[in-house]
FIKOLZA-1660 file (N, C-alpha, C; in steps of 0.1 Angstrom, whole numbers, plus 5000, padded with zeros to 4 digits):
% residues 173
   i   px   py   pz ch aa at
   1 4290 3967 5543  A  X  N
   1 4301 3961 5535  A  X CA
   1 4311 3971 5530  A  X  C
   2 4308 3983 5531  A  X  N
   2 4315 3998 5530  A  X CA
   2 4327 4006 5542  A  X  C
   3 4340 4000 5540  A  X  N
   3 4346 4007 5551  A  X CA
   3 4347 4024 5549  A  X  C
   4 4353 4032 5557  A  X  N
   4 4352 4042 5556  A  X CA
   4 4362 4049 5545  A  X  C
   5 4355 4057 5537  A  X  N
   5 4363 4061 5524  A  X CA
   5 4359 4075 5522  A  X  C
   6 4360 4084 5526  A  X  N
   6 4360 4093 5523  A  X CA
   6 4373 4102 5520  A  X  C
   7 4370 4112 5512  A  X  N
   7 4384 4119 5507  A  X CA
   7 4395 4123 5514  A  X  C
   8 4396 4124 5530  A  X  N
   8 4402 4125 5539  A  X CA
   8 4412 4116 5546  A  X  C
   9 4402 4109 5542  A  X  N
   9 4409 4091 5549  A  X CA
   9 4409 4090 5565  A  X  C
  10 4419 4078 5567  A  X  N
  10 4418 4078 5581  A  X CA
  10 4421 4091 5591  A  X  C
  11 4429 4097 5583  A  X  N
  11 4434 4108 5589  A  X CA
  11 4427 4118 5596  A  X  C
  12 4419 4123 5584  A  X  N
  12 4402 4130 5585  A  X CA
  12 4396 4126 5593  A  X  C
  13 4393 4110 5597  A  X  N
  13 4384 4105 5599  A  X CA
  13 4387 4109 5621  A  X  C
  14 4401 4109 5622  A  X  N
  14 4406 4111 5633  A  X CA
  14 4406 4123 5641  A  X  C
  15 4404 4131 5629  A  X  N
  15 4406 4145 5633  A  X CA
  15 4395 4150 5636  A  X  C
  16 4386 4147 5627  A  X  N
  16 4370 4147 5637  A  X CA
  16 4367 4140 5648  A  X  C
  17 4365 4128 5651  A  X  N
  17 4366 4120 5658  A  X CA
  17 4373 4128 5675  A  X  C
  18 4383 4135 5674  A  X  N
  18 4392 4139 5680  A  X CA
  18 4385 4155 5685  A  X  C
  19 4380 4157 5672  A  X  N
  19 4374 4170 5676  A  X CA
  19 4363 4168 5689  A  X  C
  20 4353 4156 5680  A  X  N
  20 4338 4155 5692  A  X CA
  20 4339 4147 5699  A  X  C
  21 4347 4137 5703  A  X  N
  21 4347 4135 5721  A  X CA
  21 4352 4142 5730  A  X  C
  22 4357 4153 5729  A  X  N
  22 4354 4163 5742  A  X CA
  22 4344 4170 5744  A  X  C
  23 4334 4169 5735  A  X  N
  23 4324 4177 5735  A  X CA
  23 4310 4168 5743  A  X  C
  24 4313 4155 5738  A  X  N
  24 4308 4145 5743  A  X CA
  24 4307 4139 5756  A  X  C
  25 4321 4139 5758  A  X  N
  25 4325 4139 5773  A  X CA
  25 4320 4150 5782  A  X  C
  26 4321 4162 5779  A  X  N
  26 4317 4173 5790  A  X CA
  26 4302 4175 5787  A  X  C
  27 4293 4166 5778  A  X  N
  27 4280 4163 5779  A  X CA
  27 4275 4153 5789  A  X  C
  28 4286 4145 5793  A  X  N
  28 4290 4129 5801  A  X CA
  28 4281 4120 5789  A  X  C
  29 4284 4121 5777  A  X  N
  29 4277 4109 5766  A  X CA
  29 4292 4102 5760  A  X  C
  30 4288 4092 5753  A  X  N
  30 4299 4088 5744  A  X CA
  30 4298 4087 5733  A  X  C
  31 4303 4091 5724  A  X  N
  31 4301 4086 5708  A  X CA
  31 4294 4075 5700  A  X  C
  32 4287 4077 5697  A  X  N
  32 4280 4060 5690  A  X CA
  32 4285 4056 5679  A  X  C
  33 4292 4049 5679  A  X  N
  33 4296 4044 5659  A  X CA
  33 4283 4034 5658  A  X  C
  34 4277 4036 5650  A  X  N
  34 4266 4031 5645  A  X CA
  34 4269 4021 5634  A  X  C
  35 4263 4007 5635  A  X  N
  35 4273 3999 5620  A  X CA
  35 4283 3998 5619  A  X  C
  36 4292 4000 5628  A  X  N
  36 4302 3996 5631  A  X CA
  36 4311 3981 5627  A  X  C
  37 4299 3972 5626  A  X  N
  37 4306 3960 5623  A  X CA
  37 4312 3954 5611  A  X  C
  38 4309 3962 5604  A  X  N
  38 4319 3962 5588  A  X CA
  38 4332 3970 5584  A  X  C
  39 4331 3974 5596  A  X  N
  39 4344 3985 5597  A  X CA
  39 4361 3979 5599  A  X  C
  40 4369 3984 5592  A  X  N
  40 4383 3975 5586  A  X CA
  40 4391 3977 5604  A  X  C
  41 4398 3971 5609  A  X  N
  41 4408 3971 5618  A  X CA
  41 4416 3983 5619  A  X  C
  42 4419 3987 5608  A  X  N
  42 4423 4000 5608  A  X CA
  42 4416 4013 5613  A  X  C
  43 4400 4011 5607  A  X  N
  43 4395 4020 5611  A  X CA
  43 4391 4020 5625  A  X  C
  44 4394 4010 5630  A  X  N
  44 4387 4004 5646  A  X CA
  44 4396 4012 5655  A  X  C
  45 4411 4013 5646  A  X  N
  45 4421 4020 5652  A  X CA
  45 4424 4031 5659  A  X  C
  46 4419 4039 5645  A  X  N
  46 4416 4053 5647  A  X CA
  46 4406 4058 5657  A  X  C
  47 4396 4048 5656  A  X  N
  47 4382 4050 5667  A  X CA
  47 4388 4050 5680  A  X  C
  48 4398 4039 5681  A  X  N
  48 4400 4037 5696  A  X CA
  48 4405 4048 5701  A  X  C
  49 4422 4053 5689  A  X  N
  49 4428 4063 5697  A  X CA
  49 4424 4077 5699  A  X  C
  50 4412 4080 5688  A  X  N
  50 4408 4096 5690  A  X CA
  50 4393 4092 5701  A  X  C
  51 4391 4079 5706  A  X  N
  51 4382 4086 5715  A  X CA
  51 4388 4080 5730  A  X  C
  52 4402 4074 5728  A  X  N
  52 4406 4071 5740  A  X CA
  52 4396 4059 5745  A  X  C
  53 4392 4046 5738  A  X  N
  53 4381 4037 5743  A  X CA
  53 4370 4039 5747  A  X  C
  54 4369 4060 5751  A  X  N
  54 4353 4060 5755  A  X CA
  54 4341 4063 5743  A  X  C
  55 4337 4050 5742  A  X  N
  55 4327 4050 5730  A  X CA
  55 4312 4039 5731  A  X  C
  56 4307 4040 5722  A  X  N
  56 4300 4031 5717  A  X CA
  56 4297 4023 5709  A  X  C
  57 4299 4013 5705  A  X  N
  57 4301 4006 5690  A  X CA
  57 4291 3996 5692  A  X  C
  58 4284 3997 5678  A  X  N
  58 4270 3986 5678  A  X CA
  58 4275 3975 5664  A  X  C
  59 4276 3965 5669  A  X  N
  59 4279 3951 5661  A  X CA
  59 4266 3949 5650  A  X  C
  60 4253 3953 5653  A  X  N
  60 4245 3942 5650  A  X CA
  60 4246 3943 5636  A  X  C
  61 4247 3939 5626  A  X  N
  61 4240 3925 5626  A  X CA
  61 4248 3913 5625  A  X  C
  62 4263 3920 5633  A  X  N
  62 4277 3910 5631  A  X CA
  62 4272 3896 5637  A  X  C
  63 4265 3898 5651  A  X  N
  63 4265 3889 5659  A  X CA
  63 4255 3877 5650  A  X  C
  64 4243 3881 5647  A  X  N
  64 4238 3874 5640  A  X CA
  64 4240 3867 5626  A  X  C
  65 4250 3876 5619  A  X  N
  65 4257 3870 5607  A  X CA
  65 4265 3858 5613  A  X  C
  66 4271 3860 5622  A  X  N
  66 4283 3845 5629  A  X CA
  66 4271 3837 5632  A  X  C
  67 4262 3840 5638  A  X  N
  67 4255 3823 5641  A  X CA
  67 4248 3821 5629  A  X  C
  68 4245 3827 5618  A  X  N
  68 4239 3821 5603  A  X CA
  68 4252 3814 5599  A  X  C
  69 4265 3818 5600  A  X  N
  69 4279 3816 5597  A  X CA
  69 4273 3797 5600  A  X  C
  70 4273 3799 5614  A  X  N
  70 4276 3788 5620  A  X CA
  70 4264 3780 5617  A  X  C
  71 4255 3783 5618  A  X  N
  71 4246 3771 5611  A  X CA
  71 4247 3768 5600  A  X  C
  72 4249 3777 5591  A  X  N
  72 4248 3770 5572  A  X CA
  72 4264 3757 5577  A  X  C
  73 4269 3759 5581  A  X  N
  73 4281 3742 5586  A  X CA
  73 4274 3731 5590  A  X  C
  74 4268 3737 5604  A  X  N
  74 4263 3725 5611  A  X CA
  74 4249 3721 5605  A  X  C
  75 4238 3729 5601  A  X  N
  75 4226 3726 5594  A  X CA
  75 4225 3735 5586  A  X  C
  76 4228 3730 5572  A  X  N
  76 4228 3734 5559  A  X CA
  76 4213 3735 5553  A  X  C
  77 4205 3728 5556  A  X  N
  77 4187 3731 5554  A  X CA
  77 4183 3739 5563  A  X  C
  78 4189 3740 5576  A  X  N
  78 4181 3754 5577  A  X CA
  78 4182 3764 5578  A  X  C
  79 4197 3765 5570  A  X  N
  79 4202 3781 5569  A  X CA
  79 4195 3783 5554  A  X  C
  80 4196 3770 5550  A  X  N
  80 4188 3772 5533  A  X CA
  80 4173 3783 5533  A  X  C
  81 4162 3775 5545  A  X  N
  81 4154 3783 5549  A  X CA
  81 4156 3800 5550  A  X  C
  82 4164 3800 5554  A  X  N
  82 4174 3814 5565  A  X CA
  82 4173 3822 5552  A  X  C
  83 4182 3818 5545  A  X  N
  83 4187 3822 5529  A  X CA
  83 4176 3823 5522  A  X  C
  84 4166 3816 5520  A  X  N
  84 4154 3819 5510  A  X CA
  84 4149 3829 5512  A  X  C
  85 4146 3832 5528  A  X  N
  85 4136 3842 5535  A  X CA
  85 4139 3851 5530  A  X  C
  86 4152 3854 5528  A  X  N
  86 4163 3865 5528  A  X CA
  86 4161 3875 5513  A  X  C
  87 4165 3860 5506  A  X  N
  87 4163 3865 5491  A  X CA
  87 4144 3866 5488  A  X  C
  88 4135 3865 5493  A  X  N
  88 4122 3864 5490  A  X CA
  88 4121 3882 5496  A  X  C
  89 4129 3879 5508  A  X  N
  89 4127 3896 5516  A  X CA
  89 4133 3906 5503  A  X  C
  90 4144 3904 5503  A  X  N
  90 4148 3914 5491  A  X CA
  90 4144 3914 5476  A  X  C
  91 4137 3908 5477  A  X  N
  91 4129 3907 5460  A  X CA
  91 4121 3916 5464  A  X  C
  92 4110 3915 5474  A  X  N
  92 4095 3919 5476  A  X CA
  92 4102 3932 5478  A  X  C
  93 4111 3939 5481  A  X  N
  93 4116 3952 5487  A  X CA
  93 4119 3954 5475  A  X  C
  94 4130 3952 5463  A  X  N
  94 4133 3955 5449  A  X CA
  94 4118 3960 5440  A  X  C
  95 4110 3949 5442  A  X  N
  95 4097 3951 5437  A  X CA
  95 4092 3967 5440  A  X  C
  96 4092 3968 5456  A  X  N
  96 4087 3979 5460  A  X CA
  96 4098 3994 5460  A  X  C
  97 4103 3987 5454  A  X  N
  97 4113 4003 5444  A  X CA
  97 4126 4004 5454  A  X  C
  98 4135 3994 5464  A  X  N
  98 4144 3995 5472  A  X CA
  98 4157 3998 5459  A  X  C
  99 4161 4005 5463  A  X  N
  99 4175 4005 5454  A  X CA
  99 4188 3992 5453  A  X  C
 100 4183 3997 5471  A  X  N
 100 4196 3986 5474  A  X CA
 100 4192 3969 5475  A  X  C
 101 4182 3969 5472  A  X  N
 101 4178 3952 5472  A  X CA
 101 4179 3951 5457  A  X  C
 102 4174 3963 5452  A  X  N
 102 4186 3957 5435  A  X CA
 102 4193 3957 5434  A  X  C
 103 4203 3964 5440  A  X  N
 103 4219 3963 5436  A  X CA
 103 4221 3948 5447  A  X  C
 104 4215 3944 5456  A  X  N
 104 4218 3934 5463  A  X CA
 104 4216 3918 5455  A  X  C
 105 4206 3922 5450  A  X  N
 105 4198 3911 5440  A  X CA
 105 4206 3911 5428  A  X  C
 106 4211 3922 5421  A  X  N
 106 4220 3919 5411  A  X CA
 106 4236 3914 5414  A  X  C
 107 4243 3919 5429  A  X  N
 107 4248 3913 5433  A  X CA
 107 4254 3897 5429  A  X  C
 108 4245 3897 5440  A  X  N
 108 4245 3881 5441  A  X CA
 108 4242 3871 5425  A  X  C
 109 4237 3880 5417  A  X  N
 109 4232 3868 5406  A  X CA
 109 4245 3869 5397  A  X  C
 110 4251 3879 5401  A  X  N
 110 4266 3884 5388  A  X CA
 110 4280 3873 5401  A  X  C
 111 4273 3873 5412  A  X  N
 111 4287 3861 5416  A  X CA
 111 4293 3856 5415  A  X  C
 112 4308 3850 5418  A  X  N
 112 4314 3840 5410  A  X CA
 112 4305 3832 5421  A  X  C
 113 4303 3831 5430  A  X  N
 113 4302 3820 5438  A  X CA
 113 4286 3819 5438  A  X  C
 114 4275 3821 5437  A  X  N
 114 4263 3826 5441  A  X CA
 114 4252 3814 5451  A  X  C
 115 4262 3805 5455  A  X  N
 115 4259 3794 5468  A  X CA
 115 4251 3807 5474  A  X  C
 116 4240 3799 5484  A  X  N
 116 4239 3807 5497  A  X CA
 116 4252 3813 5509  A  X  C
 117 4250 3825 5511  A  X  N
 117 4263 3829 5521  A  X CA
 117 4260 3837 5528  A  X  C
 118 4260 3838 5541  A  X  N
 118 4264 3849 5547  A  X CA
 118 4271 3860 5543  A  X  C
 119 4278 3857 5531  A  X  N
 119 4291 3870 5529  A  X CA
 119 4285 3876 5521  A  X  C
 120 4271 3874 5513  A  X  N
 120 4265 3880 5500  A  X CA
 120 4260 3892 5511  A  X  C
 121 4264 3905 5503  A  X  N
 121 4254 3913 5506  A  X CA
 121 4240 3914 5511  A  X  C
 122 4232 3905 5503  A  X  N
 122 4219 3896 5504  A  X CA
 122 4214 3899 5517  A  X  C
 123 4220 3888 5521  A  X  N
 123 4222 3880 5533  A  X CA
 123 4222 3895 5549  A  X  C
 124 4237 3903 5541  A  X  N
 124 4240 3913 5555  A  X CA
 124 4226 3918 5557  A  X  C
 125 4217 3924 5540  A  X  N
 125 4210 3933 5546  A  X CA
 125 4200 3929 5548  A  X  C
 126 4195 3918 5542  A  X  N
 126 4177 3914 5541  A  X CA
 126 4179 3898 5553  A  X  C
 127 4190 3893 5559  A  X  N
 127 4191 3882 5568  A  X CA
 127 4180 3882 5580  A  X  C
 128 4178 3894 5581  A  X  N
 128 4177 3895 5599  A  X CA
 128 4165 3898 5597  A  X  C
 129 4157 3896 5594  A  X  N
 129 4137 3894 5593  A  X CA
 129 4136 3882 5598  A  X  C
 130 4143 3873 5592  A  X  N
 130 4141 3858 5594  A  X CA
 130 4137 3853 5611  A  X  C
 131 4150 3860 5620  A  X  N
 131 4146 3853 5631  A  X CA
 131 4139 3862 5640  A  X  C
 132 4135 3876 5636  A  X  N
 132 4126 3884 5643  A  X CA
 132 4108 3880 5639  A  X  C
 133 4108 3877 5627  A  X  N
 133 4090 3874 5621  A  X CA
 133 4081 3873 5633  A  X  C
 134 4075 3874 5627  A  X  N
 134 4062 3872 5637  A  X CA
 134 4048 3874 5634  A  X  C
 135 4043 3860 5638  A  X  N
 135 4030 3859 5633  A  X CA
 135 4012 3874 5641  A  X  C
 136 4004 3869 5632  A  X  N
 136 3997 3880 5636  A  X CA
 136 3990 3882 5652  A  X  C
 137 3997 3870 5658  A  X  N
 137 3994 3869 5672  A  X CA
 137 4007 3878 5678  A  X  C
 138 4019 3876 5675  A  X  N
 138 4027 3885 5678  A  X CA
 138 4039 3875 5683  A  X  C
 139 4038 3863 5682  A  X  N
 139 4047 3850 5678  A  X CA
 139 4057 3847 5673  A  X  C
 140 4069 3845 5674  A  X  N
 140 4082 3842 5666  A  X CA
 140 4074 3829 5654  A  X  C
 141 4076 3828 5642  A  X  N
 141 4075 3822 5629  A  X CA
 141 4087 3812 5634  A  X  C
 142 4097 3815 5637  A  X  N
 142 4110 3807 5635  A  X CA
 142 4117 3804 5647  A  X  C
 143 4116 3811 5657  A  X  N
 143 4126 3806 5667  A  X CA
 143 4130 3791 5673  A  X  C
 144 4118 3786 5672  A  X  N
 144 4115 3774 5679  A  X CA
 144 4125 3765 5670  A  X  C
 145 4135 3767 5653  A  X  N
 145 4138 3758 5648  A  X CA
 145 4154 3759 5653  A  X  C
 146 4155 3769 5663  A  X  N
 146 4168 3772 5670  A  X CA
 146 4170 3765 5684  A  X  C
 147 4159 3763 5687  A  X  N
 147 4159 3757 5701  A  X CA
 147 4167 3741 5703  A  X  C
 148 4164 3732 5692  A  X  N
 148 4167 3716 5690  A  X CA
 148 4180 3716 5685  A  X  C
 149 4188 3726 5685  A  X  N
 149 4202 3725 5676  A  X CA
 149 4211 3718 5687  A  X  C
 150 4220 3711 5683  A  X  N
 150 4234 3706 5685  A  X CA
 150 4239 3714 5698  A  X  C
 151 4241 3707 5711  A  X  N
 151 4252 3715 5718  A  X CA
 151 4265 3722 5710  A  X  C
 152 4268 3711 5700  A  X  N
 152 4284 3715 5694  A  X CA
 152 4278 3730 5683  A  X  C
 153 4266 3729 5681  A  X  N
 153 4263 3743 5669  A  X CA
 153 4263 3755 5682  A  X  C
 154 4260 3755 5695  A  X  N
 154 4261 3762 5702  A  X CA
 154 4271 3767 5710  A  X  C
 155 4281 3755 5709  A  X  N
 155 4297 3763 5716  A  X CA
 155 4304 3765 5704  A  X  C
 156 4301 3762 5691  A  X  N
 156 4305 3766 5677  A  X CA
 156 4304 3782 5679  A  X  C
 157 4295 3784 5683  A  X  N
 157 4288 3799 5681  A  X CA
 157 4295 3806 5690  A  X  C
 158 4288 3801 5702  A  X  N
 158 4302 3810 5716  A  X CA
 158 4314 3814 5710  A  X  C
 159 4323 3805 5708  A  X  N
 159 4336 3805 5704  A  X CA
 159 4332 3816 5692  A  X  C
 160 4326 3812 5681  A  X  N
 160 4331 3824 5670  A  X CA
 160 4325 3840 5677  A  X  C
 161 4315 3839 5682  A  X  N
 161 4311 3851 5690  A  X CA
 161 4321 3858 5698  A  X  C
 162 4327 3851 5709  A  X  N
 162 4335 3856 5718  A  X CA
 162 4348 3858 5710  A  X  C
 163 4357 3855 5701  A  X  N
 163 4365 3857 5689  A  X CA
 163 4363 3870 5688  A  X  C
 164 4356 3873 5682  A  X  N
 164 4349 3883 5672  A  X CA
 164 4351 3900 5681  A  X  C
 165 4343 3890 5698  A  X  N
 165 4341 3904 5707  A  X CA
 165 4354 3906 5712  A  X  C
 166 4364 3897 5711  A  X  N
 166 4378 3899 5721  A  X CA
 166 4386 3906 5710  A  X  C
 167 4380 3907 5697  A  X  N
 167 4387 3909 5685  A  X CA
 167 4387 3927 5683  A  X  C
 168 4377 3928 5687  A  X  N
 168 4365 3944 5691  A  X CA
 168 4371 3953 5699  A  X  C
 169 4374 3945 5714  A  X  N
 169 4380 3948 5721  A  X CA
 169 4393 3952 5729  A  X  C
 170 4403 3939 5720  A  X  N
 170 4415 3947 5716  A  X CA
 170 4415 3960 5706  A  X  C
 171 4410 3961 5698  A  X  N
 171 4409 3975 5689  A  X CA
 171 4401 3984 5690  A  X  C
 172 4391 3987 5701  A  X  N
 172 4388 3997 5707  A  X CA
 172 4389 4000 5713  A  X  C
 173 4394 3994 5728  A  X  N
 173 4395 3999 5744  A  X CA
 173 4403 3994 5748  A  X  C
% end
């Protein structure tokens, strides 16, 4: 939820960037932006032109935030589910001394809005347990409640997914 802020700015940010993809290149690797998906258009900008498009940029947990997006619309109970998991995940991590699931947990309780959301902090960091779980056989806990959804919650998703990726890909390559 942190774009790039350091004392340099974009400018800095370029000028490194600019520095190590030729170093990378005559390794034949490409740059990994790691977490990438919270990163401002601007910054997407800079990426593209100091590495000339040859890179690598990792979305997750974008992709999976758009289809929670898109279910709390279409099934509002079982993103509720989604959301409890979420907030139960980052309580039990606060308990166990997480920093950031306090400042996540205090977040959210100081909200103007404090509905379940995708856009809470909460949500970015503690969401994504939910649809990985697994029982002690080694079994998804949840997937199966994804299987029975709506054609229309499924091209809902496409569409916001491919959006998102075409959105990526004008501003990196």
């Amino acid at each position: 939820g942190t774009d790039y802020r350091c004392p340099d700015g974009l400018i800095g940010l370029e000028q490194r960037i600019r520095a190590l993809a030729p170093v990378a290149d005559e390794y034949g690797v490409m740059l990994d932006f790691h977490s990438g998906d919270d990163l401002s258009a601007a910054t997407r900008r800079v990426i593209q032109r100091a590495t000339q498009g040859r890179l690598h940029f990792k979305v997750s947990p974008m992709l999976q935030i758009l289809v929670a997006e898109v279910l709390s619309q279409y099934d509002p109970p079982r993103f509720a589910r989604w959301w409890d998991d979420a907030v139960a995940y980052a309580r039990r991590e606060a308990e166990a001394g997480s920093r950031l699931a306090v400042d996540c947990l205090r977040e959210w309780a100081e909200a103007v809005d404090p509905a379940p959301s995708v856009h809470h902090s909460l949500f970015h960091h503690y969401g994504f347990r939910y649809v990985g779980q697994r029982d002690a056989q080694g079994q998804f806990l949840h997937r199966e409640e994804f299987y029975d959804l709506a054609p229309e919650f499924f091209d809902a998703c496409q569409a916001r997914i491919a959006d998102y990726l075409c959105t990526l890909a004008e501003e990196l390559f």
